[in-house]
Structures are given as structure tokens and as C-alpha cells.
C-alpha positions as CSV (number, residue, x, y, z in Angstrom):
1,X,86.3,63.6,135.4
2,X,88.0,61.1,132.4
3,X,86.0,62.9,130.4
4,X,88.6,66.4,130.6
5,X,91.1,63.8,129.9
6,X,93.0,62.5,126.3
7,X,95.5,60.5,126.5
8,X,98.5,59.5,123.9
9,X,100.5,56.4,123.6
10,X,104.7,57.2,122.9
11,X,104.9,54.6,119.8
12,X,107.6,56.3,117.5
13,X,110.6,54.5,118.8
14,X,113.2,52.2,116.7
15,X,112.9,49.3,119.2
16,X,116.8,48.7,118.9
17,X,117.2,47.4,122.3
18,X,114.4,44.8,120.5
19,X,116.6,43.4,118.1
20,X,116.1,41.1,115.4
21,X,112.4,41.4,116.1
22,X,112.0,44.9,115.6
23,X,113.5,44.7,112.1
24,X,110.9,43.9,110.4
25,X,108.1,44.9,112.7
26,X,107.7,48.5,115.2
27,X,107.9,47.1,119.0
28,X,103.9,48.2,119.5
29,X,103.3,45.3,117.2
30,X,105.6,43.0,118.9
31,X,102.7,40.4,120.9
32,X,103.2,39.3,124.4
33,X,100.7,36.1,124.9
34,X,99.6,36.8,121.9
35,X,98.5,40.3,122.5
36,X,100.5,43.3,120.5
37,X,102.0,46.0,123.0
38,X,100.2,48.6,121.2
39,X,96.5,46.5,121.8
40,X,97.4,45.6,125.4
41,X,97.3,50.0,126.2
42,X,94.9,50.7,123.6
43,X,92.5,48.3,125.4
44,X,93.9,49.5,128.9
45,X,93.3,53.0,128.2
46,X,89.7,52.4,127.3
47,X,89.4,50.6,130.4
48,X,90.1,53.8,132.4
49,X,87.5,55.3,130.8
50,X,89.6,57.1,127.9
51,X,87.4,58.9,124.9
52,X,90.4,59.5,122.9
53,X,93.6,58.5,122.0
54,X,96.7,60.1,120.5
55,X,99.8,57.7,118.8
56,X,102.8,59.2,117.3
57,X,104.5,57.2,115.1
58,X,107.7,57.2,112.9
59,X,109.1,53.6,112.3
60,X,107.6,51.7,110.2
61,X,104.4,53.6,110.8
62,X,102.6,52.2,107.8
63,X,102.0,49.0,109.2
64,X,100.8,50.6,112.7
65,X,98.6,52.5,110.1
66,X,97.6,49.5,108.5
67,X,97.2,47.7,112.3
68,X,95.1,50.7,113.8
69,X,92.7,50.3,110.4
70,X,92.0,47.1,110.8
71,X,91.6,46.6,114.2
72,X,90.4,49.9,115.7
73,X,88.7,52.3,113.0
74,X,85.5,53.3,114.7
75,X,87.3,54.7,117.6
76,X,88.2,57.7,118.4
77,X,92.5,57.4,117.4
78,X,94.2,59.7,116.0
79,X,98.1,59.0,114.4
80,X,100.3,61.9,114.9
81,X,103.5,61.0,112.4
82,X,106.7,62.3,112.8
83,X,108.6,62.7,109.7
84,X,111.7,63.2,112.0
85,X,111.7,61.4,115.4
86,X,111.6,64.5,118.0
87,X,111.9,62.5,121.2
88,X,109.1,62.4,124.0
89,X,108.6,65.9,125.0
90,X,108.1,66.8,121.0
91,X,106.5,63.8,120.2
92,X,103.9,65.4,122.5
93,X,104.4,68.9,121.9
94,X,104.1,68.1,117.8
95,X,100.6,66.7,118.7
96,X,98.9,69.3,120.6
97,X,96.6,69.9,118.0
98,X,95.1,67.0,117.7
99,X,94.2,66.9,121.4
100,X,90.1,67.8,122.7
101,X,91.3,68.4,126.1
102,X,94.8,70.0,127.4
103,X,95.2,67.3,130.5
104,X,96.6,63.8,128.7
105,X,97.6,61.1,130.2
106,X,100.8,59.7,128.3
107,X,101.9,56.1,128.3
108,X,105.2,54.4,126.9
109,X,104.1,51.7,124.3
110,X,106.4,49.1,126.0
111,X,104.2,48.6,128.8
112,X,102.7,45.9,129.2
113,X,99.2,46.5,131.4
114,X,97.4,44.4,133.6
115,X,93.9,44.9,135.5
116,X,95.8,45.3,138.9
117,X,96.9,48.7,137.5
118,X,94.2,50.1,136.6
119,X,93.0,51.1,140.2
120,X,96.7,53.0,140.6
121,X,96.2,55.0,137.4
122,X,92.2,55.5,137.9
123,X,93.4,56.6,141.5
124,X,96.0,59.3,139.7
125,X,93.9,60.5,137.7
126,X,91.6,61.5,140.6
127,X,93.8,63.2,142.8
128,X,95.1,64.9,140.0
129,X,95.1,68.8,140.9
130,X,94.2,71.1,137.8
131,X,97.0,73.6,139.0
132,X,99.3,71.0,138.3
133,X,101.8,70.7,135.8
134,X,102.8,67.2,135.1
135,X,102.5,64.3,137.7
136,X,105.0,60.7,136.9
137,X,103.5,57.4,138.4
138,X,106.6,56.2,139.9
139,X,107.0,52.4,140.9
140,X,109.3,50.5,143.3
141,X,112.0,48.6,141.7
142,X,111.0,45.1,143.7
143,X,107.9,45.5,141.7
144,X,109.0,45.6,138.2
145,X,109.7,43.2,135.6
146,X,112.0,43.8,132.8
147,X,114.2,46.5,134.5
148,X,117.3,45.6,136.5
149,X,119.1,48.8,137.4
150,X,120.8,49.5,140.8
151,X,120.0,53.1,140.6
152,X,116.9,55.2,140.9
153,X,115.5,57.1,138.8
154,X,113.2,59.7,140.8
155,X,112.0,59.8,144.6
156,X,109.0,61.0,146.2
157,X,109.1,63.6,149.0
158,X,105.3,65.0,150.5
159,X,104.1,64.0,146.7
160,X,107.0,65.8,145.1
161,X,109.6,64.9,143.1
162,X,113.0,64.8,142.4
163,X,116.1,63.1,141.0
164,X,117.6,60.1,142.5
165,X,120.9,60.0,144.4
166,X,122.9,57.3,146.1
167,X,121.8,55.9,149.1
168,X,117.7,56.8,148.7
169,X,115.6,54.0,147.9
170,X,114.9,52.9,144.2
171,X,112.2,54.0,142.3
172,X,111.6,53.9,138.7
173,X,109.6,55.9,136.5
174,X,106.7,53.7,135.1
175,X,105.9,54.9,131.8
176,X,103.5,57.2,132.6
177,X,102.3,60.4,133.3
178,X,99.7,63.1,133.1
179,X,100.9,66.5,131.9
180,X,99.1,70.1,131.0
181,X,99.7,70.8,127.2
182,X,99.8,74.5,128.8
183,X,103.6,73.4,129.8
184,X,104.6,73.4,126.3
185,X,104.0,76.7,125.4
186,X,107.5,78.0,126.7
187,X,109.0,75.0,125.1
188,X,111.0,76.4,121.9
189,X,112.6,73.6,120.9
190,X,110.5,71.0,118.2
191,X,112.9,68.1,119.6
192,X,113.3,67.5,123.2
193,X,113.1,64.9,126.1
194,X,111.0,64.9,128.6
195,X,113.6,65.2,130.9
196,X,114.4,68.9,129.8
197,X,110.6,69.8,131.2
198,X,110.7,67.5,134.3
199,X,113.9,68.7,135.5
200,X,112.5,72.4,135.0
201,X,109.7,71.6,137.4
202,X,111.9,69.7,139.7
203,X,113.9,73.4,140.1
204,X,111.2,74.8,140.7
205,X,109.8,72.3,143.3
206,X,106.5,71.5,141.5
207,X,106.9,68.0,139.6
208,X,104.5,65.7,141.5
209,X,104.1,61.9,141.7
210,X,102.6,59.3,143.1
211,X,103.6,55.8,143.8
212,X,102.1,52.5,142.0
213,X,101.3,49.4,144.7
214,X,100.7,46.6,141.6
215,X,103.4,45.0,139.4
216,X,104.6,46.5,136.4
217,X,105.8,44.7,132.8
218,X,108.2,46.8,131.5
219,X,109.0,45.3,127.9
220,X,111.9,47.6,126.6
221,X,114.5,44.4,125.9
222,X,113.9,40.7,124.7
223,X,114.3,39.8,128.8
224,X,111.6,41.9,129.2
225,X,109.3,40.7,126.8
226,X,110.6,37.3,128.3
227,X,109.5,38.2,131.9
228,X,105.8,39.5,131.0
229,X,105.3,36.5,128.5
230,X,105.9,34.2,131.3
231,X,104.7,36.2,134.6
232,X,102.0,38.5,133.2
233,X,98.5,37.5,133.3
């Protein structure tokens, strides 16, 4: 079944919240135990079982060039660069082309992945229902490191999803998700969020989810990358 699957890794970011390190150096390529961001879901992905992989890029994508040449250049990766940064949902839709299959699994590059997740995604990936549009791994907040909000961002309802609102319990969204490249094709716009298609489906009533049961790193700040250099494995 991971065979009808590509997947892409959301690398085209400034890093700001990242600051000094990122000013010198894109956030894939910052290390955490001595592993780059970018390596840690490279070699993750494979893990699942993914043939190909799909990176945008924009800030200082030469040396993520330059990284991806010397590290993985008999795989199958492909670099989709953005000239302009168009935010997630273009960052996608700008690399549908380079895609063999129209399911992908998409990843933020500032997660940091461990084994114990791979059974969660694998387990996605296999209830994943062709008809379907886009499903988000959600996680609880008591099982994330390097995000302290008080508020939500999704909840699950009978594998459906919608937006958070006071009082319902916490749930982030991980980082990942599987969409249908199919989705795009009534997308006009070249620059857009995510947001913009998940809160269509949500109107609709058919953005799915599931909910992770292992630890997440989220490493989108220097706590972050503090937390999954000391608690990560």
C-alpha cells in the first residue's frame, strides 16, 4: 500500500522563531544530537517504507542542495524551489508535478521523529480511505515537547475534524498529514495556507484525523530544540 504513496517534507521556511542559528543556516540543517532536522525525517520517512520524497525549499536552499548531494544522491529526492515562498498549501500545490503518485504524506521539517512514531503514522497510512481528502495526525498536548499553548488547535469527533473552541480538550496538529493532490485542482490561488483547504473540508464535514498515542519533538523555537536535545532518544 506505501507503494501508492509519495511523500514531501515542508523545508522552505525562514526559521525566524530560530534565531541567531538560523542566520546562517535553513532550520532543516539545524542538528539535534547531532542529527540535522532534515536527516532525522528523511531517514524516518524511509522507515515507513517511503519510495520518494518531495522538499521544497527557498531559504538558503543552496546549502540544502549542497546537503541533499552529498548525503543522499542515489535516492529518489526531488527539490521543488520556490523562487517566492507560497506558504504550505502552495508549497504543495507548486509541486504536484513532481509527484508519481497523488496520495502524499506531508511532514513539517521541524519534527523531530523517533521510532515510537512510526507505528502511529504506518497505522494512518493504513486506515487511510482512498475517498478521502486530507487526513491531519493530531496529538494531545500532554504529549508534546516544544509547544506550550493553552489552546487547541483541532478536535476529533467519530474521526472527523474540526476547529478548537474553549472548553474542549487540547489537541495539536502534529506536523503531518496525508492529502489527495486531486484537492488542489479548485485551488486558484499559487500562495496559500493549508488552513484555507482544511477549513473548506471542515464546512463541509469531511476533514478526517486520527490521534497519535507516542510523544512528539516539535522543534519550531530554541526551547524546542532544547527539549528534544535533552528528552529525545
Amino acid at each position: 500500500m506505501i507503494n501508492s504513496f509519495s511523500a514531501m517534507i515542508l523545508a522552505a521556511g525562514f526559521g525566524k522563531r530560530m534565531f541567531p542559528l538560523t542566520e546562517h543556516k535553513p532550520k532543516p540543517l539545524l542538528e539535534v544530537n547531532k542529527i540535522s532536522l532534515l536527516k532525522n525525517c528523511i531517514n524516518f520517512l524511509e522507515a515507513v517504507g517511503f519510495q520518494q520524497i518531495v522538499i521544497n525549499t527557498h531559504y538558503k536552499h543552496k546549502l540544502i542542495n549542497e546537503y541533499l548531494d552529498s548525503n543522499y544522491s542515489s535516492k529518489n529526492i526531488k527539490i521543488s524551489y520556490e523562487k517566492n515562498i507560497l506558504d504550505t498549501g502552495g508549497g504543495l500545490k507548486n509541486a504536484i508535478p513532481l509527484f508519481d503518485n497523488h496520495k502524499v504524506l506531508v511532514t513539517n521539517a521541524d519534527i523531530f521523529w523517533q521510532k515510537e512514531n512510526l507505528k502511529d503514522v504506518i497505522k494512518m497510512i493504513n486506515n487511510y480511505n482512498i475517498n478521502d481528502q486530507c487526513n491531519l495526525l493530531l496529538v494531545k498536548k500532554n504529549n508534546v515537547y516544544g509547544l506550550e499553548k493553552n489552546v487547541g488547535d483541532f478536535v476529533l469527533i467519530d474521526n472527523k475534524v474540526r476547529r478548537w473552541n474553549k472548553g474542549d480538550p487540547i489537541f495539536f496538529y502534529s506536523g503531518l498529514q496525508i492529502i489527495n493532490l486531486k484537492i488542489m485542482q479548485n485551488v486558484l490561488e499559487t500562495k496559500f495556507s493549508f488552513n484555507k483547504i482544511w477549513d473548506d473540508l471542515i464546512k463541509k464535514d469531511q476533514l478526517f484525523g486520527s490521534i497519535m498515542s507516542s510523544l512528539l519533538f516539535h522543534v519550531g523555537d530554541l526551547k524546542g530544540l532544547e527539549e528534544a536535545t535533552k528528552f529525545s532518544t
